[in-house]
C-alpha positions in Angstrom: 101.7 84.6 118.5 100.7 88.4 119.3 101.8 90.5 115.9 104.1 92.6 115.6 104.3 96.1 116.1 104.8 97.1 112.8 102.7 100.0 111.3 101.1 99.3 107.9 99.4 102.8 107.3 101.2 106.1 107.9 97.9 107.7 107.9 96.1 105.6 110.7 94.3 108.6 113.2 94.6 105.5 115.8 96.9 102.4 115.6 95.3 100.0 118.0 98.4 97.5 118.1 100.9 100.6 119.1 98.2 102.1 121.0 99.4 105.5 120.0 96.7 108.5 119.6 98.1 111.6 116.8 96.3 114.1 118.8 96.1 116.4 115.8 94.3 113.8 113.7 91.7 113.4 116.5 90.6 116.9 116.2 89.8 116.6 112.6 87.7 113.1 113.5 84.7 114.9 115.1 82.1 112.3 114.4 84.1 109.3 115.8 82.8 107.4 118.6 85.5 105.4 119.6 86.7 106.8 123.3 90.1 106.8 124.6 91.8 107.0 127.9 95.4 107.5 127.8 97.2 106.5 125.3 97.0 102.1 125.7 93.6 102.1 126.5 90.4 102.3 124.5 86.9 102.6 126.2 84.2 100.0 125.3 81.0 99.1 126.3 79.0 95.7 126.8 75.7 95.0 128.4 74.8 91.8 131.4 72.5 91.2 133.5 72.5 92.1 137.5 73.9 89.0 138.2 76.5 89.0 135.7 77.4 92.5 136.7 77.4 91.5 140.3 79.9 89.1 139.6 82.1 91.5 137.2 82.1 94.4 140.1 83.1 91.4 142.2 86.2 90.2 140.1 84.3 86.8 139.8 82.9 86.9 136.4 84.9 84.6 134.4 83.1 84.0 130.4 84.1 86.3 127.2 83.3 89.1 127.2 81.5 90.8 124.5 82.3 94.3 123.7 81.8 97.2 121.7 83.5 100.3 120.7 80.1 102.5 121.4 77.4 102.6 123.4 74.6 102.0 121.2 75.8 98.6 120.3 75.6 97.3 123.5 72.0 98.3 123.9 71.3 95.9 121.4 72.8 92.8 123.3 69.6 90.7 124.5 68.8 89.8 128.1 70.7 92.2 130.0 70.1 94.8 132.6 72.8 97.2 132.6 75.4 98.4 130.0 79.0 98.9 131.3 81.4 101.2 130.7 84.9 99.7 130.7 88.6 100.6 129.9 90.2 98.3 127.9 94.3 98.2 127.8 94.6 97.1 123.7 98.6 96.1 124.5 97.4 92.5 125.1 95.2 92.6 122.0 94.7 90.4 119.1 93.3 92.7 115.9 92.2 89.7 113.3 91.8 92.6 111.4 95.6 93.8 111.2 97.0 92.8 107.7 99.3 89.7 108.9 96.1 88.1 111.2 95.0 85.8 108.1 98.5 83.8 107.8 99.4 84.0 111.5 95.9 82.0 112.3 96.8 79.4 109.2 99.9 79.3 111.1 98.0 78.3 114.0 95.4 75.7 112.4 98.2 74.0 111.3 100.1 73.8 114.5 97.1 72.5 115.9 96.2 70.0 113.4 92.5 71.5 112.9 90.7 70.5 110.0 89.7 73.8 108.5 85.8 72.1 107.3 85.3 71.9 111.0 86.7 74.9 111.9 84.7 77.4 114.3 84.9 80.9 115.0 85.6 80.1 119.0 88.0 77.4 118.7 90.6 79.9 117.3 89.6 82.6 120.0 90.7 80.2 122.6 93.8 79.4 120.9 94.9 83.2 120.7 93.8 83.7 124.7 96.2 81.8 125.6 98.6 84.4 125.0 96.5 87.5 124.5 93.7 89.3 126.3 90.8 90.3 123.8 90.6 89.3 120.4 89.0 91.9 117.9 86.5 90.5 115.2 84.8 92.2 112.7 81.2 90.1 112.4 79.3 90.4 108.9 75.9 89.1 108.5 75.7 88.0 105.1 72.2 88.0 104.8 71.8 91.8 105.6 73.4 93.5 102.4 72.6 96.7 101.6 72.1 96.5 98.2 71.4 93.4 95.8 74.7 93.4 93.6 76.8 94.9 96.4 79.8 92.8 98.0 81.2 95.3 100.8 77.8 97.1 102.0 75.9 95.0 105.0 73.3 96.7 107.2 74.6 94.2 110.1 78.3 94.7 110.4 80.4 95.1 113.8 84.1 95.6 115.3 83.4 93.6 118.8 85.9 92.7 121.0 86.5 89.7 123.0 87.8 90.4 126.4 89.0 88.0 129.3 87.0 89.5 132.1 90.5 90.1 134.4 91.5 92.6 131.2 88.9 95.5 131.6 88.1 97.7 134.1 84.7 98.6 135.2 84.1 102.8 134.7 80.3 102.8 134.9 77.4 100.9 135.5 74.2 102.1 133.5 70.8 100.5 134.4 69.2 99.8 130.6 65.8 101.2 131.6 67.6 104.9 131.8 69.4 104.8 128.6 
């Protein structure tokens, strides 16, 4: 169910299914925010509260979690305390947004007999964390365009990542009130 390792664009500075970093590229991408460590593991942040990052310092959180490829994202998660700095190996990773993602999850509706009218965003998460350990989304508010007549242009668009809790390691705990 995981894709393939196969590398669509020559030109990617970062291929997240290969994990492989062109250090040469990187120096030419200045602005980008996107942290790694090594060459299989991508840094993210997410944000909990203190007894949700009790539990994740403990090894006992078990929901999704919710993550983001900077810093500022996570601030805008509601009810939490703390933002957390983790490192994320993407080897396990499911990219919805790789080019073969679309047909391999019809594949999977099928499989499973799901009727697409009922179909929900979560339902096919679960299905790929059976095998995988994160899933990453892209999330598009429709009702934020930019501009009036514009098709690609929203004002509330994220990459997030889904993450089994057992898949990420904690680097830094950051109480909210200091950021």
């Amino acid at each position: 169910m995981i894709l393939g390792n196969s590398v669509f664009n020559d030109d990617s500075v970062y291929d997240i299914l290969n994990a492989t970093v062109d250090s040469d590229l990187m120096k030419e991408v200045a602005d980008s925010m996107l942290e790694f460590l090594g060459t299989n593991t991508i840094i993210l942040y997410t944000s909990l509260n203190k007894t949700n990052t009790d539990l994740l310092k403990q090894g006992k959180y078990n929901k999704l979690i919710k993550a983001f490829e900077y810093y500022e994202a996570a601030l805008a998660l509601e009810q939490s305390e703390y933002i957390i700095k983790l490192a994320y190996n993407t080897k396990g990773l499911y990219d919805t947004l790789h080019p073969r993602a679309y047909k391999e999850i019809e594949s999977l509706i099928k499989q499973h007999k799901i009727k697409k009218s009922e179909l929900e965003d979560m339902q096919i998460i679960r299905y790929l964390l059976q095998s995988c350990t994160g899933v990453r989304v892209h999330s598009i508010n429709p009702s934020k365009k930019c501009y009036t007549k514009t098709h690609i242009l929203f004002e509330d668009s994220k990459v997030a990542y889904l993450l089994k809790p057992q898949a990420i390691k904690v680097l830094d705990i950051i109480p909210k009130n200091k950021t």
